[in-house]
C-alpha positions in Angstrom: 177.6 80.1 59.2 175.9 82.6 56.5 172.9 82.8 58.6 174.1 83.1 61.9 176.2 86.1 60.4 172.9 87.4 59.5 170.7 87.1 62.3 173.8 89.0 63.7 172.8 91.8 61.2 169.2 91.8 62.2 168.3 93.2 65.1 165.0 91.9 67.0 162.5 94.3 67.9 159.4 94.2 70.0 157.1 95.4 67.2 154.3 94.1 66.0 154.0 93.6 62.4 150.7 92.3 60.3 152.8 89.1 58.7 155.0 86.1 60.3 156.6 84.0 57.7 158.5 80.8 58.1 160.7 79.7 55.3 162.9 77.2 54.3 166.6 77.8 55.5 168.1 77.3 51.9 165.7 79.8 50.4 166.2 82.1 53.2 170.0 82.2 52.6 169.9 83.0 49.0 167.2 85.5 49.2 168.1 89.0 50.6 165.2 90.0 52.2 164.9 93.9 53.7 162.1 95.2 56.5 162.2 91.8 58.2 161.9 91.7 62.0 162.0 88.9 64.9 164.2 86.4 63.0 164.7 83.2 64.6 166.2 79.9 63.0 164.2 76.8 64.4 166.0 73.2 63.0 166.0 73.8 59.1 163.5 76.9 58.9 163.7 80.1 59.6 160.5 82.2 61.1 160.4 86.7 60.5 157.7 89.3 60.8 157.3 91.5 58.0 154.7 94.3 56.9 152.8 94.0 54.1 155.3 95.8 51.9 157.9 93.2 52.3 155.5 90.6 51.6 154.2 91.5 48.4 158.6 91.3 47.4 158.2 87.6 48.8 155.4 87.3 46.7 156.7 88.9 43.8 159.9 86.8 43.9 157.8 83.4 44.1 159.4 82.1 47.1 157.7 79.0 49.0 156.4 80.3 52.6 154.3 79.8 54.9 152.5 82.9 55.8 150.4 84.0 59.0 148.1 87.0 59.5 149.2 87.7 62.9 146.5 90.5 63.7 144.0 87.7 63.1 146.0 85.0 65.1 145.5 87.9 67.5 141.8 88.7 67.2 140.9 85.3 67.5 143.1 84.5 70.9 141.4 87.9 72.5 137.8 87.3 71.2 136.4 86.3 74.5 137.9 89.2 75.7 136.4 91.4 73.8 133.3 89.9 73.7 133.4 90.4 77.7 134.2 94.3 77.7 130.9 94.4 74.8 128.9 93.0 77.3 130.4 95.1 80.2 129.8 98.3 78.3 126.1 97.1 76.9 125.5 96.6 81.0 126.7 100.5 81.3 124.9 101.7 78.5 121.3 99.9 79.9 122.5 100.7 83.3 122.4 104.8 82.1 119.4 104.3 80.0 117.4 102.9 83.2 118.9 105.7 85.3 117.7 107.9 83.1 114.2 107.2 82.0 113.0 104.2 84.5 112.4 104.8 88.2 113.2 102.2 91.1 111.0 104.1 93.5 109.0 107.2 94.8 110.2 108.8 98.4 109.8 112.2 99.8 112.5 114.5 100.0 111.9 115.0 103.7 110.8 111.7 105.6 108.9 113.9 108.0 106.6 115.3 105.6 105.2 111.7 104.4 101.5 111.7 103.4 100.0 108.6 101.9 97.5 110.5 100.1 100.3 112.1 97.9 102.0 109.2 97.7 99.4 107.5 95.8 98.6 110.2 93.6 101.8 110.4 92.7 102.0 106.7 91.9 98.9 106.6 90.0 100.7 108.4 87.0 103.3 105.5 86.9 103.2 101.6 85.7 105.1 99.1 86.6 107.8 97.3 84.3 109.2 94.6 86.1 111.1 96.1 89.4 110.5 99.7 87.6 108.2 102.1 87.4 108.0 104.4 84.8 105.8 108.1 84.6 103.0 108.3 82.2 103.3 111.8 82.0 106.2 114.4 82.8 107.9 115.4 85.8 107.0 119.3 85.2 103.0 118.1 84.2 102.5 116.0 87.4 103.9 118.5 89.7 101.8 121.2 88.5 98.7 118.7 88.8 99.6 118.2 92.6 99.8 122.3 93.1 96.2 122.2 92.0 95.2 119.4 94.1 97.1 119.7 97.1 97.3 123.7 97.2 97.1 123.9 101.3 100.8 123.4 100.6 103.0 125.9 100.1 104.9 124.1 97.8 105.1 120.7 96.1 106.4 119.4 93.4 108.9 116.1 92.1 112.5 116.2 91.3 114.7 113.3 90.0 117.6 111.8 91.3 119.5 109.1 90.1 116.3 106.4 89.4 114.8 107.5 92.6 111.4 110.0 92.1 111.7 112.6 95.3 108.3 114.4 96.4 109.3 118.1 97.8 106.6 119.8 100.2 107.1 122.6 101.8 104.7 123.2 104.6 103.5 126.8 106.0 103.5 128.0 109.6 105.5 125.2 110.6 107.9 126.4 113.2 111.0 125.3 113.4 112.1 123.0 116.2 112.7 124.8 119.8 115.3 123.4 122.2 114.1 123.4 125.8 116.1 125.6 128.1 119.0 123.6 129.7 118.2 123.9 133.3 114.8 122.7 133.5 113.8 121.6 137.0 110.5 119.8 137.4 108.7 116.8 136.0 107.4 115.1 132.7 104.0 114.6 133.0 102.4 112.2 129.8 99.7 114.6 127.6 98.0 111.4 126.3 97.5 107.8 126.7 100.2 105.8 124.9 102.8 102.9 124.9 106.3 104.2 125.7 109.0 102.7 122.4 111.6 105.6 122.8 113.6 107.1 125.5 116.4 109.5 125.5 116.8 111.0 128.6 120.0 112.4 129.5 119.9 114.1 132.6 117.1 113.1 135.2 115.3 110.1 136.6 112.8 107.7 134.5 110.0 106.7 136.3 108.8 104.4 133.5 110.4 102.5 130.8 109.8 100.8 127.3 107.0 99.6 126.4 104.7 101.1 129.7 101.4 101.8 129.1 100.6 105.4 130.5 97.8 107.6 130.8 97.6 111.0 130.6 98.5 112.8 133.7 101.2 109.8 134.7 104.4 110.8 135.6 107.0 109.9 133.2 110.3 111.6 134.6 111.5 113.9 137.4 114.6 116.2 138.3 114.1 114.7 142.1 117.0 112.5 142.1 115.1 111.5 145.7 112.1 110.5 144.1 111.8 106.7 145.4 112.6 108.2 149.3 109.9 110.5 148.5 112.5 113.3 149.4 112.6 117.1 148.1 116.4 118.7 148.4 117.2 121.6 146.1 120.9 120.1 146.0 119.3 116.8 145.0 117.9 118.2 141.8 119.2 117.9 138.1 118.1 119.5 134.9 115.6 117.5 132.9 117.3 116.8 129.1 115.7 114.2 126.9 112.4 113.4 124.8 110.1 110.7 125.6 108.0 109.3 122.4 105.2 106.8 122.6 102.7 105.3 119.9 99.4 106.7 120.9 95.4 106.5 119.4 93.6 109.5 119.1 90.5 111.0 118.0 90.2 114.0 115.8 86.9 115.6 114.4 87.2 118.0 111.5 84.7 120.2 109.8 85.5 120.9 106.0 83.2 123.4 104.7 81.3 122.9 101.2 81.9 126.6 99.6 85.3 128.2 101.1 87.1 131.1 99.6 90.8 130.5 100.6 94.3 131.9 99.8 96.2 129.0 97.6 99.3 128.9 96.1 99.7 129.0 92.6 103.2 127.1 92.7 105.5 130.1 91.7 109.0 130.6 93.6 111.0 133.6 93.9 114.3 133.4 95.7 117.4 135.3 96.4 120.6 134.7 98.1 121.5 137.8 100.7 124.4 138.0 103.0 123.0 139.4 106.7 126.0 141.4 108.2 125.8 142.8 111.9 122.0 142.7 111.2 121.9 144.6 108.0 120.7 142.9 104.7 123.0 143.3 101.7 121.4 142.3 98.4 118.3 141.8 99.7 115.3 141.7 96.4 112.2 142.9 96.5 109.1 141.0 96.8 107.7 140.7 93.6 104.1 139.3 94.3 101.2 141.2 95.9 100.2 138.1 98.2 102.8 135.6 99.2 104.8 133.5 102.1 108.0 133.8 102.7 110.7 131.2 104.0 114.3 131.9 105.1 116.9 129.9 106.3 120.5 130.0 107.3 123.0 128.7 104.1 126.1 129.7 106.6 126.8 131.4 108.9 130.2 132.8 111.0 130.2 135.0 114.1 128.1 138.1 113.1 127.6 137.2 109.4 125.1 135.0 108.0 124.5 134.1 104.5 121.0 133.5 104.0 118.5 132.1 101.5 114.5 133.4 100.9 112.2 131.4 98.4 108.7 133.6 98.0 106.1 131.2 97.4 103.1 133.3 95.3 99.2 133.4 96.9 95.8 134.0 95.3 92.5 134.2 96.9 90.8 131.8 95.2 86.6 130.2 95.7 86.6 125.9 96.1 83.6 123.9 96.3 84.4 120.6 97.5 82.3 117.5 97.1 82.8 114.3 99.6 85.5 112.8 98.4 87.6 116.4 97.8 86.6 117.3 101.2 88.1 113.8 102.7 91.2 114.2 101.1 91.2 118.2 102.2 90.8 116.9 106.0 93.4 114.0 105.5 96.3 116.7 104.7 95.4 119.2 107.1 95.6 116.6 110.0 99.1 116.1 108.4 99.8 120.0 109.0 99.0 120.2 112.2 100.5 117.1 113.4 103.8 119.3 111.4 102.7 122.2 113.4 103.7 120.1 117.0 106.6 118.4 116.0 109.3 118.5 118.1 111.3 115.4 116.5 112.0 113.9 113.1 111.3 110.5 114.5 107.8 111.3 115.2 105.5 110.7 112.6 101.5 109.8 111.7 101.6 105.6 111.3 98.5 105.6 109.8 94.7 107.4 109.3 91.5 105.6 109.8 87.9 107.3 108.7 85.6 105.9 111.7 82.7 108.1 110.7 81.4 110.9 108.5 78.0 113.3 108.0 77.2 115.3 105.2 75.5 118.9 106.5 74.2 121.8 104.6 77.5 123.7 104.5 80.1 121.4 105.5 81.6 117.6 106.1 82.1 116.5 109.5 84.7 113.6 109.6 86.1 111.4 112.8 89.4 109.9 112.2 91.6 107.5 114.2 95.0 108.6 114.2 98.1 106.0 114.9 101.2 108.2 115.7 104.4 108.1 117.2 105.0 111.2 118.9 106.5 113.3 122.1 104.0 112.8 125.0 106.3 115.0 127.7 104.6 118.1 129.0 106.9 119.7 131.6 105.8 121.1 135.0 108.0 122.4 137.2 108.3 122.5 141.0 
């Protein structure tokens, strides 16, 4: 009766103290213990938490208990957890490290500009670790060696992002990309010899499909809606829409001379951000280099405002003597450019480059490639 008056006394609570104690009913009931917590009475034992105040009392007072660390009890029941979230958080922390310093691969920034030449340069200043790559030199040190080699560009140079390597060019005299007027009536004519693998015509009549093989000069499409009757009616006749790609082999001879004085660029920017209102610049900056090209483009743009964006890419005039294998790799990109300078599609591109022949002259190389490319073979005629 004395101790269920008492456990009337002491309230439970849901804290969690350092100590559980289980003692003998009899001792319990003559001792008057203070700061005790979770009491319960289990056959002839009582069972309390306590803190380590009230401990050193039961101590003190030599009273027979049994005594249990419960932040241990606890530490020891969670351990596998905790070893878990160590491991989860080492995974993190190797995960950022990788991300940071270790590279899962090297792509260009723009598909369309790909150029196996710089691609292997690039990867020559890396080694393999496993499934990464990591730079033997830095990002800022291998971009200003490929201004020097490649300096037809305008600009190139490496970012990072994430564990991926990106290679920026920027090419110059590359137009951008023209739509054909909407109401063109007439034909599609093939410019070269190739096998047909993409068609998107959306207003007109196919006269071949995937995978023909045409020549140049074959019809590929007409507005003639008639065509198969071999009928002409104005009222018969629909706009030609679409592009017509095809995988085609060509030939292309290009002299490189020895001794050249060209304009290069040395690799240094300067841009500006200008707002174009009703066709007046506001903020506009001035050029600050004597030689230099100049690229603008459209950040946004609403009604009769635009805001706009210039990056000034700096030019010297500068003498380069090229041996055979500079000379190569010189011919190589500026196939590369002038494919750029015909484009009329991201999904065209140059599959691959093959050196058929070479001759070494007194002032220049003369190279033959084979060129494997995907690209728009439509040249329109009209009626």
């Amino acid at each position: 009766m004395k101790l269920k008056a008492r456990l009337k006394k002491l309230s439970p609570t849901k804290h969690n103290y350092h100590y559980h104690v289980i003692i003998d009913e009899e001792l319990f009931n003559n001792h008057n213990l203070n700061n005790i917590y979770n009491v319960q009475k289990c056959d002839h034992q009582v069972s309390f938490d306590c803190n380590e105040k009230a401990l050193k009392i039961l101590r003190e007072s030599g009273i027979t208990c049994i005594i249990q660390d419960n932040f241990k009890n606890r530490l020891k029941h969670n351990s596998y957890k905790m070893v878990i979230s160590l491991i989860f958080l080492v995974i993190i922390f190797l995960a950022f490290i990788i991300n940071q310093f270790m590279l899962r691969e090297i792509a260009f920034a723009n598909q369309k500009y790909q150029n196996e030449i710089v691609y292997q340069y690039v990867e020559s200043y890396t080694k393999r670790i496993g499934p990464y790559l990591s730079l033997k030199s830095s990002i800022a040190n291998i971009s200003k060696e490929l201004r020097k080699k490649f300096y037809q560009y305008a600009y190139i140079g490496l970012t990072k992002k994430g564990s991926k390597l990106l290679i920026e060019i920027v090419y110059q005299d590359v137009l951008d990309e023209v739509a054909p007027p909407d109401n063109q009536i007439g034909e599609f004519y093939a410019n070269s010899d190739a096998v047909i693998n993409y068609i998107d015509l959306s207003s007109g009549k196919m006269i071949v499909k995937y995978n023909d093989v045409v020549k140049k000069g074959d019809l590929l499409a007409t507005s003639n809606l008639q065509y198969a009757e071999n009928l002409y009616s104005i009222d018969k006749m629909v706009p030609l829409k679409g592009m017509i790609l095809g995988n085609v082999k060509e030939y292309y001879q290009i002299n490189v001379p020895k001794v050249e004085e060209i304009e290069v660029f040395t690799g240094k920017t300067f841009s500006y951000v200008f707002l174009n209102l009703k066709n007046r610049n506001l903020f506009q900056k001035d050029n600050p280099f004597v030689n230099s090209y100049t690229k603008t483009y459209a950040l946004f743009s609403n009604k009769d405002s635009f805001l706009k964006k210039t990056i000034i890419y700096e030019k010297v005039n500068q003498k380069i003597i090229r041996q055979m294998a500079d000379a190569k790799e010189y011919a190589i990109v500026k196939l590369y450019q002038d494919y750029e300078k015909n484009r009329s599609s991201e999904m065209e591109k140059i599959a691959s480059i093959t050196l058929v022949n070479y001759q070494e002259n007194a002032d220049d190389f003369t190279f033959c490639f084979l060129v494997n490319a995907c690209k728009n073979i439509v040249e329109f005629k009209s009626f």
